[in-house]
DRENPAFI-950519 format. One record per residue (C-alpha): residue in one letter; x, y, z. Coordinates in steps of 0.001 Angstrom, whole numbers, plus 524288, in hexadecimal, padded with zeros to 5 digits. Example, Ala and Ser with C-alpha at 12.3 -4.5 7.8 and 13.67 -1.06 7.14 Angstrom:
- a | 8300C | 7EE6C | 81E78
- s | 83566 | 7FBDC | 81BE4
end
This chain:
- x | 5221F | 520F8 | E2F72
- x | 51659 | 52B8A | E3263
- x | 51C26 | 53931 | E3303
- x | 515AA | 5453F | E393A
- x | 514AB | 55132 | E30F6
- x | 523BF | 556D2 | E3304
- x | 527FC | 549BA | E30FB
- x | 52A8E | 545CA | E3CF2
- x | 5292F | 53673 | E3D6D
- x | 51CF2 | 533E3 | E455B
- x | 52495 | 529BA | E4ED2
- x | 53071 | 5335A | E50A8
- x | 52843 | 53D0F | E5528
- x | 5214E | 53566 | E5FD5
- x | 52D16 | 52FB6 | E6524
- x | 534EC | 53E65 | E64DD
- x | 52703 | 54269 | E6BA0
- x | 526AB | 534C9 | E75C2
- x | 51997 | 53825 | E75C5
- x | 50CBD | 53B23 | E6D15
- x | 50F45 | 542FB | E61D2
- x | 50A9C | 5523B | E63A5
- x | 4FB07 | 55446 | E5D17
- x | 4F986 | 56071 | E5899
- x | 4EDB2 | 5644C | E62B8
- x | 4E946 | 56159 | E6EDA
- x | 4DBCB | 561FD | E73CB
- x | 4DA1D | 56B1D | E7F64
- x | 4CB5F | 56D26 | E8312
- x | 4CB1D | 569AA | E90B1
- x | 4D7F4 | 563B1 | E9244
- x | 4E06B | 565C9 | E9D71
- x | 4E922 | 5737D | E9E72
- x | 4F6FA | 56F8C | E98DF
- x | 4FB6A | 575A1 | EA83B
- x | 4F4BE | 569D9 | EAD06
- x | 4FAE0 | 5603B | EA5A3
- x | 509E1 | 563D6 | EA86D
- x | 50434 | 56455 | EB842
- x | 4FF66 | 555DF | EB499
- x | 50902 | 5502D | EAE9B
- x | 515A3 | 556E1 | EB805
- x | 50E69 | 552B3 | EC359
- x | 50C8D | 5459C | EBEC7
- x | 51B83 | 543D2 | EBC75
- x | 51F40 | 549DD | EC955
- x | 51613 | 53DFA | ED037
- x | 51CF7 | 533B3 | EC619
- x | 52AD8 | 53A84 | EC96E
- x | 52747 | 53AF0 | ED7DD
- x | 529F7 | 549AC | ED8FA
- x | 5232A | 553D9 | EE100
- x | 52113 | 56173 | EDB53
- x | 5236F | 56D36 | EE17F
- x | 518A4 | 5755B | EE6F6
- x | 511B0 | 580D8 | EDF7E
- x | 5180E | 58D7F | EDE1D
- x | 514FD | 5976E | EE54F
- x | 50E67 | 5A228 | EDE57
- x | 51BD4 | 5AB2D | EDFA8
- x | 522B2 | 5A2AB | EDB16
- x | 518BE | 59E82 | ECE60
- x | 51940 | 5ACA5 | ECC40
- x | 526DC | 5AF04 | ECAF9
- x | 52923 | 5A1F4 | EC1FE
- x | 51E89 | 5A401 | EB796
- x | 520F6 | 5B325 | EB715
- x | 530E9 | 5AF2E | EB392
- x | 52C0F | 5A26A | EA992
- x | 52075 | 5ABB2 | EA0F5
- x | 523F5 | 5B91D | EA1F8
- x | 532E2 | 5B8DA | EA619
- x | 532B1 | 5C174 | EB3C7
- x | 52F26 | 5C11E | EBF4A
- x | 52260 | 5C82F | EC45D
- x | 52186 | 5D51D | EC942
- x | 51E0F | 5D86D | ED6E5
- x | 50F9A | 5DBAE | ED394
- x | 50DC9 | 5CE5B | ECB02
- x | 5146E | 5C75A | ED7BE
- x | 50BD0 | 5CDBD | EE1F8
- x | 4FED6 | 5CCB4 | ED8F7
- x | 501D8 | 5BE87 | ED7D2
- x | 5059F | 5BAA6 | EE399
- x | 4F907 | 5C1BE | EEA0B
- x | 4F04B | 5BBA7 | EE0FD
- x | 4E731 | 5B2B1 | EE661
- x | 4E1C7 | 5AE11 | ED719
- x | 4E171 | 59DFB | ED48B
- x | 4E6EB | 5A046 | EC7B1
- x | 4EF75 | 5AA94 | ECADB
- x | 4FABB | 5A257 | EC4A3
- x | 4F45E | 5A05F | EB80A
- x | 4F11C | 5ACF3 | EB668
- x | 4FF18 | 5B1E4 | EB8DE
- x | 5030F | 5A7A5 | EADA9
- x | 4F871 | 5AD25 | EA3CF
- x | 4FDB5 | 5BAC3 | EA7BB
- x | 50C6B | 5B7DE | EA5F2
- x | 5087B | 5B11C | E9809
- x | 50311 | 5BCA8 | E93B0
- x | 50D06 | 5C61F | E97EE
- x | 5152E | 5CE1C | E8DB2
- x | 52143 | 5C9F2 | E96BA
- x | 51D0F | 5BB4F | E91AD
- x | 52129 | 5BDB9 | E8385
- x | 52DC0 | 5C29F | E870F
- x | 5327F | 5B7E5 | E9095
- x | 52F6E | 5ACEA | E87F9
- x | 53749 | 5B3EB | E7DEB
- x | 5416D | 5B40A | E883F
- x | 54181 | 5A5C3 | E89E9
- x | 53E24 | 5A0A0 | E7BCD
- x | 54A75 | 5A985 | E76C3
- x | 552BC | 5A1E4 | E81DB
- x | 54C9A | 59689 | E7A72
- x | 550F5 | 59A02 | E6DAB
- x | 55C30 | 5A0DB | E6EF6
- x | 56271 | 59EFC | E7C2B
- x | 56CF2 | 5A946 | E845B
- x | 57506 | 5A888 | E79A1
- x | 5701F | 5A43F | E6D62
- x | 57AFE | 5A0F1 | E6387
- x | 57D77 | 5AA4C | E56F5
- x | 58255 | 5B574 | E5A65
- x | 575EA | 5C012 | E578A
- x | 56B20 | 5B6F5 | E5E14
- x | 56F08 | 5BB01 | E6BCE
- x | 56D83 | 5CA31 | E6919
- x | 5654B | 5CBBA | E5D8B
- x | 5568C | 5C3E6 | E624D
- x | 55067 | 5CF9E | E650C
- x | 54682 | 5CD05 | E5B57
- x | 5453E | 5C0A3 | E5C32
- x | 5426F | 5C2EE | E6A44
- x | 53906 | 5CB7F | E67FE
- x | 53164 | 5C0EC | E5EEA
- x | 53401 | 5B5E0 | E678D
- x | 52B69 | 5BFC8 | E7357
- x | 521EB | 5C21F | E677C
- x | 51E52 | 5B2D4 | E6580
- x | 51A13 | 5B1D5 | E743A
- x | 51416 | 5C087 | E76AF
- x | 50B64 | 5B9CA | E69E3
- x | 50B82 | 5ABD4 | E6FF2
- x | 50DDE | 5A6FE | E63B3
- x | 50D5F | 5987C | E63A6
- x | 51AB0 | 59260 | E6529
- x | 51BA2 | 589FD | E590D
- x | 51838 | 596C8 | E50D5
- x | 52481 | 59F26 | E5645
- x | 52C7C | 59477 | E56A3
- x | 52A5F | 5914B | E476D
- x | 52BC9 | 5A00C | E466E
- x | 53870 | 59F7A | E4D1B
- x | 53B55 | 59406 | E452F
- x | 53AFF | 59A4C | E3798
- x | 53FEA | 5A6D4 | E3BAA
- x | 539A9 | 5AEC0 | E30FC
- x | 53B0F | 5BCBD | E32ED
- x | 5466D | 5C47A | E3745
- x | 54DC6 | 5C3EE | E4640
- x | 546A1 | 5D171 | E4970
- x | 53BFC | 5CB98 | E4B32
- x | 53C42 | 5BC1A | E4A39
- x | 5411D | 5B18B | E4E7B
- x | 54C84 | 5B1CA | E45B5
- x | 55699 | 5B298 | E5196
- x | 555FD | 5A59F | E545A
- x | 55B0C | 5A0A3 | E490D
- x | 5665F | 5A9C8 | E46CE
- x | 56BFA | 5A502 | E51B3
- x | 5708E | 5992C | E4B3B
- x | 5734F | 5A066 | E3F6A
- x | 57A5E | 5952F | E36E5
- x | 57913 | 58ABA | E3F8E
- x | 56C2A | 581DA | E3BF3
- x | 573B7 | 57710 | E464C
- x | 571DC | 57E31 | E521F
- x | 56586 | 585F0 | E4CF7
- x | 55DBD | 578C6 | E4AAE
- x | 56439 | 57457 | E57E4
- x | 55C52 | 57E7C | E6000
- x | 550D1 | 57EE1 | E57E1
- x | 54FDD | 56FD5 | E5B25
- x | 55090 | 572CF | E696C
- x | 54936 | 57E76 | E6A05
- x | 53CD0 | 57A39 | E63F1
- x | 53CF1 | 56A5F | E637D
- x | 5446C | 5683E | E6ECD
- x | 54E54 | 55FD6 | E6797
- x | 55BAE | 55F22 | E68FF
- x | 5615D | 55DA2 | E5C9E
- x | 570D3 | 56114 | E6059
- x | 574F4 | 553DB | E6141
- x | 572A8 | 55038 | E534B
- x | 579F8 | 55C8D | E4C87
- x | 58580 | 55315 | E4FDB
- x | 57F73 | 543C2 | E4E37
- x | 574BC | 53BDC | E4EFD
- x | 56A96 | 53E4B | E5CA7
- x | 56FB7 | 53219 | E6636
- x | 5623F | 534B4 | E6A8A
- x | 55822 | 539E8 | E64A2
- x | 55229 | 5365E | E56BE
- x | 5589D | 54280 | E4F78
- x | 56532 | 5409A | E47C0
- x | 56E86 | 547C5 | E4356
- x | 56A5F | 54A34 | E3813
- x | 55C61 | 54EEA | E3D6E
- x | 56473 | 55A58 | E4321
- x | 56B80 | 55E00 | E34CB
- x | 55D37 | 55C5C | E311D
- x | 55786 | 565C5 | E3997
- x | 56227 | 56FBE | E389A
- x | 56012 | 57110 | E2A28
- x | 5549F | 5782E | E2CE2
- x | 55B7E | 583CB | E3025
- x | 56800 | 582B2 | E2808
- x | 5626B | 58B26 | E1D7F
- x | 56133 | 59729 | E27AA
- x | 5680C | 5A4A0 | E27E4
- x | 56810 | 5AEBB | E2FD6
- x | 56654 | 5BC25 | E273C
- x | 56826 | 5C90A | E2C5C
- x | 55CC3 | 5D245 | E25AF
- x | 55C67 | 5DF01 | E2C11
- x | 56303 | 5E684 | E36BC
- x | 55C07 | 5EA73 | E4338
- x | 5616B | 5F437 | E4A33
- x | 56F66 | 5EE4C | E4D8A
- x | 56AFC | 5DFFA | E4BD9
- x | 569A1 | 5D769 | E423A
- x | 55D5E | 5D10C | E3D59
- x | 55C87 | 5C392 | E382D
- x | 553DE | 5BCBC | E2F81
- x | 556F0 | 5ADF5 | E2CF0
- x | 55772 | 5A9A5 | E1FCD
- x | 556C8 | 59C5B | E18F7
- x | 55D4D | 59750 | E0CA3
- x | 55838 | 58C58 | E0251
- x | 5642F | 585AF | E026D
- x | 56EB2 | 57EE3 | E0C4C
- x | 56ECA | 572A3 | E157D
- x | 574DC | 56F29 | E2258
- x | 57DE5 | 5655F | E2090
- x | 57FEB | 55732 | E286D
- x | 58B61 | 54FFA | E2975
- x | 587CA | 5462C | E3308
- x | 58C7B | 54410 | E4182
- x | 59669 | 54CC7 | E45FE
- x | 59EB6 | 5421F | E49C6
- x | 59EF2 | 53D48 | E3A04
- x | 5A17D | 54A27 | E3454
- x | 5AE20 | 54B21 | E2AAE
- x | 5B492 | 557D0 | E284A
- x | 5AFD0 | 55F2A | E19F9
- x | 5A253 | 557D8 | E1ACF
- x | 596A4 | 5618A | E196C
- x | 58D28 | 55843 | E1B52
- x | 57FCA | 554BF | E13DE
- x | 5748E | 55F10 | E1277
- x | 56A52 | 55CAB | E1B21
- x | 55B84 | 55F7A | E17A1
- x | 553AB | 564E8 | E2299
- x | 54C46 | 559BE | E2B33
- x | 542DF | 55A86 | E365C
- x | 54707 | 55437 | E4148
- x | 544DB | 5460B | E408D
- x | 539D7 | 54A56 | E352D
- x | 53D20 | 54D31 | E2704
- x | 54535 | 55533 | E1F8C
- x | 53F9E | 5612C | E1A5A
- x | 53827 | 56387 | E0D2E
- x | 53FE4 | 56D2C | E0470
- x | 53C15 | 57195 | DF7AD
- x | 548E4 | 56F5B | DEE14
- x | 54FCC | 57E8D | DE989
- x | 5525D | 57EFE | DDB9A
- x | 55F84 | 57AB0 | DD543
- x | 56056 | 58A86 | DD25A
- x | 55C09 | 58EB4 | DE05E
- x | 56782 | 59873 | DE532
- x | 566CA | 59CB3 | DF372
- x | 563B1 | 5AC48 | DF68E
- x | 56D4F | 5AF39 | E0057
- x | 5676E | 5B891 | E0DE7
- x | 56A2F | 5C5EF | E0A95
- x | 56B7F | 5CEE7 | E163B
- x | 56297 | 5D9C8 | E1C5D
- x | 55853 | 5CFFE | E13BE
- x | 54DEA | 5C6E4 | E1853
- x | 55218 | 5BA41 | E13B8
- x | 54936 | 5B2C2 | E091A
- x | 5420E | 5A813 | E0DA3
- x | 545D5 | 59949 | E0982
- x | 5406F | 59278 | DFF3F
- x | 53D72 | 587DA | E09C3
- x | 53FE6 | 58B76 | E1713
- x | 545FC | 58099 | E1FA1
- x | 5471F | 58825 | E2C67
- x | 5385F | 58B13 | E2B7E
- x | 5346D | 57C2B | E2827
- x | 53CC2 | 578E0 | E34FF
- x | 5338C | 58565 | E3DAB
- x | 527FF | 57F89 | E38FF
- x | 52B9C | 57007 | E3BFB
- x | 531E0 | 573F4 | E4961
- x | 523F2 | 5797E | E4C78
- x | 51A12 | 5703D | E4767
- x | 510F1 | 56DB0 | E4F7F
- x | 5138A | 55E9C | E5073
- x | 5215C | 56029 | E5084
- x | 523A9 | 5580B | E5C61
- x | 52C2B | 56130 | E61AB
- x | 52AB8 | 56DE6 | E6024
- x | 51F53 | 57068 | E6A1F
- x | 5252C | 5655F | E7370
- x | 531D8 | 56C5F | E7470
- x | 52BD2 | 57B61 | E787E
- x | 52133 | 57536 | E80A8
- x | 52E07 | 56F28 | E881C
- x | 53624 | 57A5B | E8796
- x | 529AB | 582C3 | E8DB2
- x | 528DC | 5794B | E9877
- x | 53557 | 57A58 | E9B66
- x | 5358A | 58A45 | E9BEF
- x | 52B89 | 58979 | EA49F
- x | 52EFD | 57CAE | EADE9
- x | 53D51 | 57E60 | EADB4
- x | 53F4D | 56FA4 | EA4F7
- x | 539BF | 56B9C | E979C
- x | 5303A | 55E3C | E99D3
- x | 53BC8 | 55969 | E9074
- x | 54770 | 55F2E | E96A6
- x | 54FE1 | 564DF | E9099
- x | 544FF | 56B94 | E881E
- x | 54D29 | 56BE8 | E7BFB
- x | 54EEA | 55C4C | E7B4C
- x | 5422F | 556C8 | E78AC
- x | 546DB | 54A70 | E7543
- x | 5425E | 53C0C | E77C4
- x | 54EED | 53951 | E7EAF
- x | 54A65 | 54485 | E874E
- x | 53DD4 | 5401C | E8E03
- x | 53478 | 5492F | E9403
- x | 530FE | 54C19 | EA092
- x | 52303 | 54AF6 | E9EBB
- x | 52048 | 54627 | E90B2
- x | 511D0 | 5483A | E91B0
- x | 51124 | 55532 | E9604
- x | 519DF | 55841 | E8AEA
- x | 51205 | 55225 | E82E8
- x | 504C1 | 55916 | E8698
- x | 50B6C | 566CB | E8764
- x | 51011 | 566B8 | E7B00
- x | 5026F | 56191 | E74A6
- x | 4FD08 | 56BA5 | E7CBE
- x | 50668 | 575CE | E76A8
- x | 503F9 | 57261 | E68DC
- x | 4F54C | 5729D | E6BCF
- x | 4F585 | 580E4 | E6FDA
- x | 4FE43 | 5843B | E64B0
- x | 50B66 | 58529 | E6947
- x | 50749 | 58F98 | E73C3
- x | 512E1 | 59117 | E7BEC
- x | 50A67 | 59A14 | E87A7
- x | 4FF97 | 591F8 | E88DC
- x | 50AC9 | 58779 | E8B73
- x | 5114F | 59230 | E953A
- x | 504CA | 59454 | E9B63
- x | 502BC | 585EF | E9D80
- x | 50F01 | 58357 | EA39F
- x | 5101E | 58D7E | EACFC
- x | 50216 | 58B7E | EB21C
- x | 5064D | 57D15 | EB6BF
- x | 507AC | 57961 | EC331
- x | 51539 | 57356 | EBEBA
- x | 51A32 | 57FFA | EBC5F
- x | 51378 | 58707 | EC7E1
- x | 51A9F | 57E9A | ED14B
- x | 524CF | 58433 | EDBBB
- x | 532DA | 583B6 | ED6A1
- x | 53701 | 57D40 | EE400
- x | 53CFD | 5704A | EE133
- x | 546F0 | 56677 | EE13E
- x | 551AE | 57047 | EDB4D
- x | 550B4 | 56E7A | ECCDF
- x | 550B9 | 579D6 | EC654
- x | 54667 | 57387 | EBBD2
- x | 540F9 | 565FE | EC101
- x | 53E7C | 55C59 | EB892
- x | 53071 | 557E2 | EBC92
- x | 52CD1 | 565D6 | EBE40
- x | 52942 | 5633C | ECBF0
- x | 52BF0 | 57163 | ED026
- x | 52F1D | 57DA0 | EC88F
- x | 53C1E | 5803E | EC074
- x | 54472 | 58A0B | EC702
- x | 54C4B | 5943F | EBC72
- x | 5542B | 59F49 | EBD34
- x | 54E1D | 5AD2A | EB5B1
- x | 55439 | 5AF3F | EA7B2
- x | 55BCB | 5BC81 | EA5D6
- x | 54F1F | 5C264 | EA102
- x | 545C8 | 5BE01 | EAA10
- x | 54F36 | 5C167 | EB5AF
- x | 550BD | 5CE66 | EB1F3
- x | 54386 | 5D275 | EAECF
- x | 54026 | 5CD34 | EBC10
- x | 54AE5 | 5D593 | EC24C
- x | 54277 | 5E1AF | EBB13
- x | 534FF | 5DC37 | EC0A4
- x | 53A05 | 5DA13 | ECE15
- x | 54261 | 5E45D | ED072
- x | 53701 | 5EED4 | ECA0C
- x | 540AD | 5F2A3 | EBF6E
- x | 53758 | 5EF28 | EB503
- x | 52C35 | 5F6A0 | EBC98
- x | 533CF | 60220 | EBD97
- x | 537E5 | 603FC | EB287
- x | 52B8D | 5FFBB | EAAC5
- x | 527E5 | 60C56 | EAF77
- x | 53181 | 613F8 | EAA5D
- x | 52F5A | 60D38 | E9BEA
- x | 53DFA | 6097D | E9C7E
- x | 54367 | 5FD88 | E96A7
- x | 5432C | 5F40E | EA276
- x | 54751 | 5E8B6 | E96A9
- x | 554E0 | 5EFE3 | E98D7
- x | 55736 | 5E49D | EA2F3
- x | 553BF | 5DAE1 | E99E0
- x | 55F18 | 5D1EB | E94DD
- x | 5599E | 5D0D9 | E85D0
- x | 566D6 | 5CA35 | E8062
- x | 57474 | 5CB82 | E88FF
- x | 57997 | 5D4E8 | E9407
- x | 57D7C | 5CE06 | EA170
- x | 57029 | 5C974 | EA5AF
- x | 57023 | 5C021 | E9A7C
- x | 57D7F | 5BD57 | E9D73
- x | 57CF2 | 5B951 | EAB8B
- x | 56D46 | 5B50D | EAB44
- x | 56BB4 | 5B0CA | E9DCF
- x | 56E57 | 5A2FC | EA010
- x | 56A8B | 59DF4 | EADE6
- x | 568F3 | 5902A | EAC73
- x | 56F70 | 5851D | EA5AD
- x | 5647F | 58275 | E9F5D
- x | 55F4D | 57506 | EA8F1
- x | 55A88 | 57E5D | EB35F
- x | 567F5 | 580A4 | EBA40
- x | 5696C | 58DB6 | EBDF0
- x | 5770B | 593E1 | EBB1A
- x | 5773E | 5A2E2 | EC1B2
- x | 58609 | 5A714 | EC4A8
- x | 58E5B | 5B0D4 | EC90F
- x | 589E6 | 5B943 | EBDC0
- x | 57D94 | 5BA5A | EC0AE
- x | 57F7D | 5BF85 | ECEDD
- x | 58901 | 5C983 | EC8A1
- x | 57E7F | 5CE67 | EC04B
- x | 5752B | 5CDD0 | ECCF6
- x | 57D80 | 5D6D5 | ED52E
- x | 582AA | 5E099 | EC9B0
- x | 578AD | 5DF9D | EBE2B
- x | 56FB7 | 5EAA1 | EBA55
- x | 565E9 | 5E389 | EC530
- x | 5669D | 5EE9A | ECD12
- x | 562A5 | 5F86A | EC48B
- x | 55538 | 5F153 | EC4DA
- x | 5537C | 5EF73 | ED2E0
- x | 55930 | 5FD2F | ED480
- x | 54C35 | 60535 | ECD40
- x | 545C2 | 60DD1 | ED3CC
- x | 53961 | 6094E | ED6BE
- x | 53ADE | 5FCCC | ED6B3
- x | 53B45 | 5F039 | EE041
- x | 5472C | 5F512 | EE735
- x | 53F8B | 60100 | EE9F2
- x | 5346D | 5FC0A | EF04C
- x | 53C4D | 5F255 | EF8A4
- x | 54404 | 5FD5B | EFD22
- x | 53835 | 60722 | F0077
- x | 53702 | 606CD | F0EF0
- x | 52CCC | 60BBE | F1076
- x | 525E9 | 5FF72 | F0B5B
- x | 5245F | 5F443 | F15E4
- x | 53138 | 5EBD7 | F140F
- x | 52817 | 5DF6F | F1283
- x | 520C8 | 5E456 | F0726
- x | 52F68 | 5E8FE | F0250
- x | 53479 | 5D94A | F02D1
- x | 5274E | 5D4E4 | EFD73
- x | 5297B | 5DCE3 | EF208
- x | 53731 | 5D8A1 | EEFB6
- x | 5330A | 5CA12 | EEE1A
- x | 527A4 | 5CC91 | EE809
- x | 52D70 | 5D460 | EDCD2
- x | 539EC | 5CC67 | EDB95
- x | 53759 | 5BE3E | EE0D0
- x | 528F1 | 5BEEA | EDCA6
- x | 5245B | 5B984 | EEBF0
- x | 521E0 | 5BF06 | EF876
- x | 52E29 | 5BC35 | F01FA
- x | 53077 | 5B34D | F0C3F
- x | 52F02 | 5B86A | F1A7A
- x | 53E40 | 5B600 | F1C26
- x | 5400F | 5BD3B | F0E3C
- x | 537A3 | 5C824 | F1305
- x | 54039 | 5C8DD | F2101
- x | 54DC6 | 5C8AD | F1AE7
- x | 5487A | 5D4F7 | F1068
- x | 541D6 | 5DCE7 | F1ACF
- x | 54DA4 | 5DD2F | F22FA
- x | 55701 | 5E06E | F17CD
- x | 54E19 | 5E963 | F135C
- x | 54C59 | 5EFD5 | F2063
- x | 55ADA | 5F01D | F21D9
- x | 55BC4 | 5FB4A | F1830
- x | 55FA7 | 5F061 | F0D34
- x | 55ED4 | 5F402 | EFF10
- x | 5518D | 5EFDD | EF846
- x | 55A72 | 5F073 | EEC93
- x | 561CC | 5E41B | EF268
- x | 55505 | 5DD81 | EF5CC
- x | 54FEA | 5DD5D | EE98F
- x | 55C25 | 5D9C6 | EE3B3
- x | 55D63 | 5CEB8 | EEBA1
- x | 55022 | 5C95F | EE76C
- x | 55427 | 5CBDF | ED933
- x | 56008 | 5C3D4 | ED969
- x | 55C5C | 5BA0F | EE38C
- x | 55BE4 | 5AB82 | EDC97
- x | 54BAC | 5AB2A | EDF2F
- x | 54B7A | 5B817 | ED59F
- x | 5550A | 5AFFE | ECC93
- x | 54BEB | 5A3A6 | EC9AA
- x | 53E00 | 5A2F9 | EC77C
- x | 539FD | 59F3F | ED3A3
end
């Protein structure tokens, strides 16, 4: 049988694909914008599903949405007004090439990638606290735009130290290869490989040996600690010559005392990996501490980084483009976007198909993708529909609730905390839940993870007696101006909406403010009551 060049049997590939294998390029020249194409082929399948779309959004409410998916906040009240007003044709695009290029960019996709990778609570008990630096890479790769498959290998091989790598990631499953070759799996080939830790796939075409196989990648790995910073700990991961994972067959089989056979490291449904032999002699140098760690003789870890990125793995860039669509559309075009399996189908195969050629051809380029997306009509439509939270044809816009961050940096914009005191040169990222305190706690988590949204008692706790009031509260801020009377009480409940709900209000809105307002009623309450109102919560 014809292999491809990581071994991969030509026919397994095709059928794991159900389509075309992936070329390497793609001729553009006059082709059609990549925007067009997912308009195309969506439209198409609402006509064959018999499904009408919802209408356009209005430009309030296109504001709000694409502000919250690139740059993680909500506009201020001068971006809201000078959008709104403006009477430019491409107005939209332009906001999109503006928001790409914004410093607040980096940091939000850092936001959502370290969700990604290391979730609310990532297991081992100094990943949850200790990622500042890896943080502070991760916002490095996309200030750069580095090209996804080149930070992801990085990430992959974890070279340097966890002050300024990606190290973190792998010392959370310090010891554990299993569950560390569990997430990689998901993470960046959308394959779920839990089943077979345990027995044989019912399923799919991976055994379980193909799991033991993969995990011996990583089996070799510990995590050193080299140096002290400050009060915390930094890591380095090192990588012996020696020492196998061991397979003993299904669970079900297994006989008390048996270790098991050694297992040589395999790509998945490829080969097993070329090792050159250690000699008879060969004793291992054990990791000393507060010392960088000597590299392998062979490095197995870093022949797994550079396999897992390959430009013709078949699923490596079919698994982010997914996962992208799905950050920005609310579902992956395979949903859920970690299975991307053939028992699994796609919503749209061929789109798929052309977005990820697409990808490849502009080098793994995860903002032109971005930039794409957003600037379809598919995502530009009104999130009025049927109720689902993320609709499965796409035929109107996801709804979502604001992460902890994103929530309270909008609370700073809206209220004019941040504006205040940006002017003062204070710390306004004082508000900004980095790692734990109750914001995480009661916001962290908001949904089950299908689009349900899962707010509680908690949360309106923290609403009525968090530090929220301290914001609203600054002098000179929105409060302030709502509350000047000498100001017209219109332009007052104009600029309450404007600067929290990002639109003008309704005539019955405007009605019910002016008379509280001109009841003597606090304009701390008022804007309050915007900030915590269920329209502030979601992103539109």
């Amino acid at each position: 049988m014809s292999r491809s060049r990581t071994g991969w049997p030509i026919r397994t590939w095709a059928v794991l694909l159900g389509s075309t294998l992936l070329p390497c390029t793609v001729s553009h020249g006059a082709d059609t914008p990549v925007r067009e194409t997912v308009d195309a082929d969506i439209k198409a399948a609402w006509a064959r599903e018999k499904i009408k779309p919802a209408k356009p959004a209005s430009d309030a409410e296109f504001l709000r949405r694409v502000s919250l998916d690139l740059v993680g906040v909500t506009p201020d009240y001068e971006d809201t007004v000078a959008f709104l007003d403006s009477q430019d044709a491409v107005k939209r695009e332009k906001l999109i090439d503006r928001l790409l290029a914004d410093p607040r960019f980096a940091r939000h996709q850092a936001d959502v990638w370290d969700m990604v990778l290391f979730g609310r609570n990532p297991p081992g008990e100094s990943a949850a606290d200790r990622r500042e630096g890896f943080q502070i890479w991760l916002k490095s790769r996309f200030e750069k735009n580095v090209p996804y498959n080149e930070w992801a290998r990085e990430l992959l091989k974890a070279e340097g130290t966890s002050a300024d790598s990606g190290v973190m990631y792998y010392v959370q499953y310090r010891s554990a290869p299993e569950d560390a070759i569990e997430a990689i799996a998901q993470t960046f080939l959308g394959v779920q490989l839990q089943c077979t830790r345990c027995h044989d796939h019912p399923f799919e075409a991976w055994k379980q040996r193909e799991f033991y196989g993969m995990a011996a990648f990583l089996a070799r790995l510990d995590v050193v600690t080299v140096a002290q910073k400050g009060n915390t700990p930094v890591y380095a991961i090192g990588e012996r010559n020696s020492g196998d994972i061991r397979f003993t067959g299904a669970v079900k089989d297994a006989k008390p005392g048996d270790k098991g056979e050694p297992v040589k490291p395999k790509f998945l449904l490829g080969n097993e990996l070329a090792e050159p032999t250690l000699p008879k002699d060969f004793k291992e140098e054990r990791f000393a501490a507060n010392k960088m760690p000597p590299k392998p003789k062979s490095s197995r870890k870093d022949a797994l980084a550079d396999w897992i990125t390959k430009t013709d793995n078949p699923y490596f860039a079919r698994a982010v483009v997914n996962r992208v669509w799905a950050q920005y559309m609310g579902r992956g075009i395979v949903h859920p976007v970690d299975n991307l399996s053939v028992s699994n189908a796609a919503s749209h195969p061929a789109l798929l198909d052309t977005l990820t050629k697409e990808f490849v051809a502009r080098k793994f380029d995860l903002k032109w993708l971005m930039r794409e997306l957003v600037n379809s009509k598919t995502y530009q439509l009104s999130g009025a529909g049927n109720g689902e939270p993320t609709p499965a044809w796409f035929q109107h816009a996801r709804s979502r609730p604001l992460s902890a961050e994103e929530l309270v940096e909008s609370w700073q914009i809206a209220s004019g905390f941040l504006a205040v005191e940006a002017t003062k040169k204070a710390d306004a990222d004082r508000f900004r839940p980095l790692g734990g305190g109750y914001l995480i706690q009661f916001f962290g988590t908001p949904t089950t993870g299908t689009g349900d949204f899962q707010g509680g008692i908690r949360e309106h706790l923290y609403l009525n007696n968090g530090p929220l009031g301290q914001m609203i509260g600054v002098k000179g801020g929105l409060a302030e101006f709502v509350g000047d009377t000498k100001k017209p009480v219109a332009d007052r409940v104009e600029r309450l909406y404007l600067s929290t709900l990002n639109r003008r209000p309704a005539a019955a809105e405007t009605k019910k403010f002016t008379a509280f307002l001109n009841d003597n009623g606090s304009a701390a309450d008022a804007v309050w009551v915007l900030l915590t109102c269920a329209e502030f919560r979601f992103n539109h």
